[in-house]
C-alpha positions, 0 to 999 in steps of 0.5 A, spaced: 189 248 877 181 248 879 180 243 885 173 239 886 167 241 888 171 248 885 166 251 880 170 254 874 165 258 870 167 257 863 171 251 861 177 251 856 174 252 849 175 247 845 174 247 837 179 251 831 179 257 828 172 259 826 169 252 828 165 253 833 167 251 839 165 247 846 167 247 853 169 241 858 168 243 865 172 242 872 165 237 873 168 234 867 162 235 862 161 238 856 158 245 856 156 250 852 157 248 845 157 254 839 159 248 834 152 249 830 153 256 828 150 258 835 155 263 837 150 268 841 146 262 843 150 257 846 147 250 848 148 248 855 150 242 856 151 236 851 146 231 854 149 224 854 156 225 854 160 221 860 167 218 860 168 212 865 173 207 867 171 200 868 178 197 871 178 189 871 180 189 878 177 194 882 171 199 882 168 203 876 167 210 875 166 216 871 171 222 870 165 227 872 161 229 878 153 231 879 151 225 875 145 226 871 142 218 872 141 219 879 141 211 881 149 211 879 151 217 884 156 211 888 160 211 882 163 219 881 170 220 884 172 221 891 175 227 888 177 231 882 182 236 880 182 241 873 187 245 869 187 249 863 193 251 859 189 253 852 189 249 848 188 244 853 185 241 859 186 235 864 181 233 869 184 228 874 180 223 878 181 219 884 177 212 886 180 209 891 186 206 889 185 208 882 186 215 878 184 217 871 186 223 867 183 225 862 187 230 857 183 234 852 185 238 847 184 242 839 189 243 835 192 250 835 199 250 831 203 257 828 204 257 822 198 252 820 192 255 819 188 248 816 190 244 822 188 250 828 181 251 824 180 244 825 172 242 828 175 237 833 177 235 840 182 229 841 180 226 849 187 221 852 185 218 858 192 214 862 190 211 868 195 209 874 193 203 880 190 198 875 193 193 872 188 194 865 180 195 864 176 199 858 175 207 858 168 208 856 167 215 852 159 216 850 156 222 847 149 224 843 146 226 836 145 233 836 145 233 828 138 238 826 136 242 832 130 238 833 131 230 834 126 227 829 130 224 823 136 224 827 139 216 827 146 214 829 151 210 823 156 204 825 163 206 822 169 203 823 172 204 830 166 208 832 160 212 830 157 218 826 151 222 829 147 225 822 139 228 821 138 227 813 131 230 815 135 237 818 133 243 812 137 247 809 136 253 813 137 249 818 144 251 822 144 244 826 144 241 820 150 236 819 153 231 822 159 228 828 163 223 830 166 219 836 171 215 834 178 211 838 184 209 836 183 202 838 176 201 839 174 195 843 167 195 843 161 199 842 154 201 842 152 205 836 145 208 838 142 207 844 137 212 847 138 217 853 132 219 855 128 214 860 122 212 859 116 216 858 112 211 863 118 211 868 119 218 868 111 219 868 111 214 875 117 218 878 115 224 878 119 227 872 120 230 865 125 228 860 131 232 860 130 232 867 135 226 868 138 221 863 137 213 863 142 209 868 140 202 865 145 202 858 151 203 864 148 199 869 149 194 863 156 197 861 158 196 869 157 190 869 159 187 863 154 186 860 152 190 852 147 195 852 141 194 847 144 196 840 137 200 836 141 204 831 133 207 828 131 214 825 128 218 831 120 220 831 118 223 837 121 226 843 123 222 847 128 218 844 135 221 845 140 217 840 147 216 844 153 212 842 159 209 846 165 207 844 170 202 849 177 202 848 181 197 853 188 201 857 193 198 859 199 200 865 202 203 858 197 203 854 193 211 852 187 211 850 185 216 845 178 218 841 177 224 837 170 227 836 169 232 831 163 235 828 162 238 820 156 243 820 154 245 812 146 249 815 146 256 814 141 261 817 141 268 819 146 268 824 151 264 821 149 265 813 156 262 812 160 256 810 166 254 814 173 254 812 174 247 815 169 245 809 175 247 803 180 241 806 174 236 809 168 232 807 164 230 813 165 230 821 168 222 819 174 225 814 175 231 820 176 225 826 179 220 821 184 225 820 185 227 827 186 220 829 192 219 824 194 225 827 194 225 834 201 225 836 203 230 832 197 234 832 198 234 840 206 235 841 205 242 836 200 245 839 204 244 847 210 247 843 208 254 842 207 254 849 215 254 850 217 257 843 212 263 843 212 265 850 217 269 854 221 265 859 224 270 862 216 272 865 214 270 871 210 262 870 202 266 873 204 271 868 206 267 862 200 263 864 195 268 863 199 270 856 198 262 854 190 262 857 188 267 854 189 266 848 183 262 848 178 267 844 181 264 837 176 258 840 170 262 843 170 268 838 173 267 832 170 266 825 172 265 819 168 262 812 170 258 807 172 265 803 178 265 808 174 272 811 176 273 818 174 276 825 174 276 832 166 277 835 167 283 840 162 279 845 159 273 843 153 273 847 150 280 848 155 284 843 156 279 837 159 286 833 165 281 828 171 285 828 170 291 834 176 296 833 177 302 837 177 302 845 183 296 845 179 291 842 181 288 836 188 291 837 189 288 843 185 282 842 189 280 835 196 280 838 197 273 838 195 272 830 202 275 829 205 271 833 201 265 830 197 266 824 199 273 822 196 272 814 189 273 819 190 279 821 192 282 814 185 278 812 182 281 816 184 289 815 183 288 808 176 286 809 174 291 814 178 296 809 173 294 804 167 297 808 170 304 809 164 309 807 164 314 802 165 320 806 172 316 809 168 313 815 171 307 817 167 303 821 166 300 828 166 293 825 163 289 819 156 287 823 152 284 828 153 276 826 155 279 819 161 280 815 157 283 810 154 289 815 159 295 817 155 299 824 158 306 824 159 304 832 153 302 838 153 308 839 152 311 832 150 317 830 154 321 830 160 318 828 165 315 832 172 320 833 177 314 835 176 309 828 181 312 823 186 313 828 186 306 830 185 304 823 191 308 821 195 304 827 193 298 826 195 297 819 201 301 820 202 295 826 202 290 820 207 293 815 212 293 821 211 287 824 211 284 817 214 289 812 209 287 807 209 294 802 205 292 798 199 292 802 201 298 805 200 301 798 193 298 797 191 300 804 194 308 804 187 311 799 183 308 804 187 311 810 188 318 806 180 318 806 179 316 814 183 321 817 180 327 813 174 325 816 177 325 822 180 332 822 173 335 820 171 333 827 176 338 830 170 343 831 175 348 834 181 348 830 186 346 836 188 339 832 185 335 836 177 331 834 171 334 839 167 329 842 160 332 842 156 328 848 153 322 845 158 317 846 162 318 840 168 314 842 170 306 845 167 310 851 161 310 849 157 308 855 161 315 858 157 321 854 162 327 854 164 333 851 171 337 848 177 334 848 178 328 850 185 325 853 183 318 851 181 320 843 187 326 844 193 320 846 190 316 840 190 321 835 197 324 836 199 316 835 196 316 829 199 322 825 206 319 828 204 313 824 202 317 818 207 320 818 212 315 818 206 311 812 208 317 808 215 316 809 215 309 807 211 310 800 216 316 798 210 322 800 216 328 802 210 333 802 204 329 806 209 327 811 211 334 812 203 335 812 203 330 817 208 333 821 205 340 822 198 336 824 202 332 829 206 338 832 198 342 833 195 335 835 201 334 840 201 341 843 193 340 844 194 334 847 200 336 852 196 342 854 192 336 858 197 336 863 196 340 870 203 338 872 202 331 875 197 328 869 193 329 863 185 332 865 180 327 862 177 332 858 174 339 858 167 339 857 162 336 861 160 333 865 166 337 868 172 331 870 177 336 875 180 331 880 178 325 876 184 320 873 182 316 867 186 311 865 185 312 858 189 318 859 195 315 855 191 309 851 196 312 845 202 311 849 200 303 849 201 304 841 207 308 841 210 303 844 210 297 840 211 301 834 217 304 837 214 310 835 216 317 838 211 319 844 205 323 845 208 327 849 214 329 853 216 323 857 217 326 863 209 329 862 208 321 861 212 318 866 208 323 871 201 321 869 202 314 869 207 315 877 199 318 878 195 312 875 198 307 879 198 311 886 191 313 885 186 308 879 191 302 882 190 303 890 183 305 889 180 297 888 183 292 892 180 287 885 182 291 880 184 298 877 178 301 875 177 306 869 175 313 873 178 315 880 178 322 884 185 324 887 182 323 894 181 314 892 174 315 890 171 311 884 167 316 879 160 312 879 158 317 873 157 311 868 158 303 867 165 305 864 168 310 870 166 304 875 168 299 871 176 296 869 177 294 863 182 288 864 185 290 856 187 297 858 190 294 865 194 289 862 195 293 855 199 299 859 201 295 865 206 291 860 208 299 857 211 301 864 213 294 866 218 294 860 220 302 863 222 297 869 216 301 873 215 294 877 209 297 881 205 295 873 206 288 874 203 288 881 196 291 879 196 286 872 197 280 878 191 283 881 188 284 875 189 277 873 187 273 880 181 277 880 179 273 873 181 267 876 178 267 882 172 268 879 173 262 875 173 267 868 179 265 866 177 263 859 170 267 860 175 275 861 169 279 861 169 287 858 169 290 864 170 289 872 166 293 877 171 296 881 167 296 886 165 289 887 170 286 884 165 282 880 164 282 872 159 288 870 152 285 872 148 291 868 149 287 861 150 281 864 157 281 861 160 282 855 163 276 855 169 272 851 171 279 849 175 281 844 181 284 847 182 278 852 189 277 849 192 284 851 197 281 856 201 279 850 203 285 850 208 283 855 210 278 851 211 283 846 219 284 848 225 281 849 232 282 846 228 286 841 223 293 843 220 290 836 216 284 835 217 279 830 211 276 828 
């Protein structure tokens, strides 16, 4: 719970499976909008959307704080407070005697991929204090990306925002809807913008601040001027309101919905919303009739999916960060699916290697296991001729496969997390007949793999340019992070081999894992792996990365990579050492003496995926001091109000969300602390 004035940084994402999204915020508005086809351009803010209560017997005011009509500043709360529990929010303000609270939510329901690809978010508002009185919810066109053509429609119980003037090409083109439940009144368009000789008069440009006369007028009583019109110039900013009486037992409820068919090169696509939807009206009608159910399912996998037995901040953070199935998911018409490696600054779809998609994608077994497997076959589908799979499908592409951010050369750690991650399906799902149309292209991709290893010691070389998820960190020779995941893989690969009835390859596949294994272990020095052999020279410096293959092993209840002693030693140095070394976070690189290795952004830093990936595997071997570091993990997060914003790294040394890129923000693999959610009476999940 976020108390006013507390700044969260991003708010709750709401919006379904592919659909775009937006955000309300602890100020009770509504930011950064991705709903038209704008994922690595999100808009601000939405001008003109506002919630007020006009009680009968007491004081209006809105549920927001910082008004943009500077004249109504006496009308904010006394005070505010916000929470978050994917996918809903609730904002709750206080004036004087009366306190509303608003409830937001999208729906996200397992096992119903229509309902949780929605484009809508369902607002309730309940008030306490009054006897009765209206919720006014208002919102503005922001159909085409410029203003001109747009024009609001009256509609049955609320109102339609469209642009018939918007190209093609356009990727605002399309239409929204603001709709209630029992809508007791309305204006369908008035304009947002004060007047240009106002503004001109007090010294300000449009967008600066909005019209305060349509709520002086609602305040009062009185209808604002209706002028529903076509837009010609700049300064008119087409907004609606929609009014529904509340009672001591009564709710209010509205839904808004958006429906965008504009296609251009960021998003070239269709959606998958328009296979069962017309139009922003048919989404928000269809919500409406819904609401009920469409809320109490997505509230239920809070109790049916997460564990109880975990300790309440921590089934919290399983619950919120779920969030990147809104903020970073996309999925087409075609049913082509993937998570956005970083929407802003890295907008890859479909990342894997270094805990991304593996760890980002845990939550659709639980959910929507048929997205995973759409997702595997597509990228599957990219592999090059020599074998190579790719790091991704393309930038804002599904259609165009990068080699990786660093490519040349090529990346050694892709088919071992390939061959994983289809392994992690068929077990999980059993599905035998998609093993059997993955196996050519899971042959192909190791074969590349073990023509890397440039010294015949079982394990592929890293060559210096950043060829491996590391891939700010140049270095050389054999690498404990690409060692431990590649032993996992042939353990994976040999089990493939056993399950397709292959007796030969599944002996091959034992004698490269025996060589891998025996490469790998000879990493250890007696109280952990060495990061790697080559330059620049590690000696002394723990890598956190060391057992990345034992996150895999784990949950595929696979054999280890290593001797379990030899693993249990390194993660006992792990914790004392890299988990002592930053009172934030536990960072990637630290000397045995606490010192962090300021080497590369991706030594300094923590990957909070990695923290939350392994601190579940040595949780689960009773080792209690892993659940600390993954509470102080997370209370970084939160404390910086990244709670549904988790970022790729972590500077160990500030604390703060690496400032070199900014931050990879919405990332991928926010969804690795579902992997404590990952066992209960059983070691292997059930999806």
């Amino acid at each position: 719970m976020f108390s006013w004035p507390i700044k969260v940084a991003s708010g709750v994402p709401f919006g379904g499976i592919g659909a775009g999204k937006v955000e309300i915020n602890s100020k009770g508005k509504m930011v950064n909008l991705t709903i038209a086809n704008n994922r690595s351009a999100p808009t601000p803010w939405m001008r003109g959307f506002h919630v007020l209560v006009r009680p009968d017997d007491s004081e209006s005011f809105f549920l927001e704080s910082g008004l943009p009509m500077k004249n109504l500043n006496k009308y904010e709360p006394e005070s505010m407070t916000y929470t978050g529990k994917y996918p809903f929010a609730t904002l709750t303000a206080k004036k004087g005697v009366v306190e509303a609270t608003m409830e937001v939510f999208s729906p996200m329901i397992p096992h119903n991929l229509a309902d949780s690809s929605m484009p809508v978010l369902g607002i309730s508002i309940r008030v306490k204090g009054s006897k009765g009185g209206t919720v006014v919810v208002a919102a503005s066109n922001i159909a085409g990306t410029y203003t001109n053509g747009r024009i609001n429609k009256d509609v049955p119980g609320g109102v339609v925002f469209t642009n018939p003037k918007a190209g093609e090409h356009d990727g605002a083109k399309g239409d929204l809807c603001l709709i209630a439940a029992e809508a007791s009144d309305k204006v369908v368009q008035y304009n947002i913008d004060v007047r240009p000789g106002v503004a001109l008069r007090e010294k300000h440009w449009k967008h600066t601040f909005e019209s305060d006369q349509p709520w002086f007028s609602i305040i009062d009583g009185e209808k604002p001027a209706d002028d529903p019109h076509e837009v010609r110039g700049d300064w008119d900013d087409p907004g609606a309101a929609v009014i529904s009486r509340y009672g001591p037992e009564i709710e209010a409820k509205f839904v808004f919905s958006w429906y965008y068919t504009g296609r251009w090169i960021l998003y070239p696509y269709g959606h998958y919303y328009h296979t069962k939807f017309s139009g922003a009206e048919d989404v928000a009608r269809y919500a409406l009739r819904e609401f009920t159910r469409l809320r109490d399912q997505s509230r239920a996998w809070h109790d049916t999916l997460i564990r109880k037995d975990l300790p309440e901040w921590l089934r919290d953070a399983i619950i919120n960060s779920t969030y990147t199935l809104s903020s970073a998911s996309v999925l087409d018409e075609r049913g082509r699916f993937a998570l956005i490696e970083s929407t802003k600054f890295d907008p890859y779809y479909g990342t894997i290697a270094g805990l991304c998609h593996e760890t980002g994608s845990l939550p659709l077994f639980k959910m929507f296991p048929e997205l995973e497997k759409n997702f595997l076959v597509l990228l599957a589908s990219k592999a090059r001729a020599d074998g190579y799979i790719p790091h991704d499908l393309g930038i804002n592409s599904f259609d165009h496969p990068t080699d990786g951010t660093t490519s040349p050369p090529g990346w050694k750690d892709l088919a071992p997390s390939f061959i994983l991650l289809v392994y992690r399906y068929y077990l999980w799902t059993k599905d035998l007949q998609f093993l059997r149309e993955m196996y050519p292209t899971l042959v192909r991709g190791l074969e590349w793999t073990l023509k890397q290893d440039r010294d015949g010691d079982g394990i592929p070389d890293l060559v210096g340019d950043g060829d491996g998820g590391f891939d700010a960190t140049s270095i050389t020779g054999r690498d404990s992070y690409v060692g431990s995941v590649f032993v996992a893989s042939l353990t994976a690969m040999r089990e493939i081999n056993k399950v397709l009835g292959k007796p030969e390859e599944a002996d091959r596949m034992s004698n490269l894992l025996s060589k891998a294994r025996e490469s790998f272990s000879a990493l250890y020095n007696g109280r952990y792996f060495e990061a790697w052999t080559g330059e620049p020279n590690p000696r002394g410096y723990l890598n956190l990365a060391q057992v990345s293959g034992d996150w895999w092993t784990n949950i595929l209840d696979l054999e280890p990579i290593a001797d379990r002693s030899k693993l249990d030693s390194a993660y006992d140095q792990l914790i004392k050492v890299n988990a002592q070394a930053s009172k934030f976070c536990t960072p990637n690189m630290v000397h045995e003496n606490g010192a962090i290795w300021e080497m590369s952004c991706q030594t300094w830093s923590s990957w909070p995926r990695l923290v939350f990936a392994l601190a579940a595997v040595r949780c689960r071997a009773g080792d209690g001091r892993w659940l600390d570091a993954a509470k102080k993990e997370w209370d970084n997060l939160v404390a910086q109000g990244l709670v549904w914003d988790q970022p790729s790294r972590i500077d160990g040394r500030t604390g703060k969300a690496d400032p070199e890129m900014t931050y990879l923000d919405h990332y991928i693999g926010s969804a690795a602390i579902w992997t404590f959610n990952l066992w209960g009476a059983s070691s292997v999940p059930a999806p």
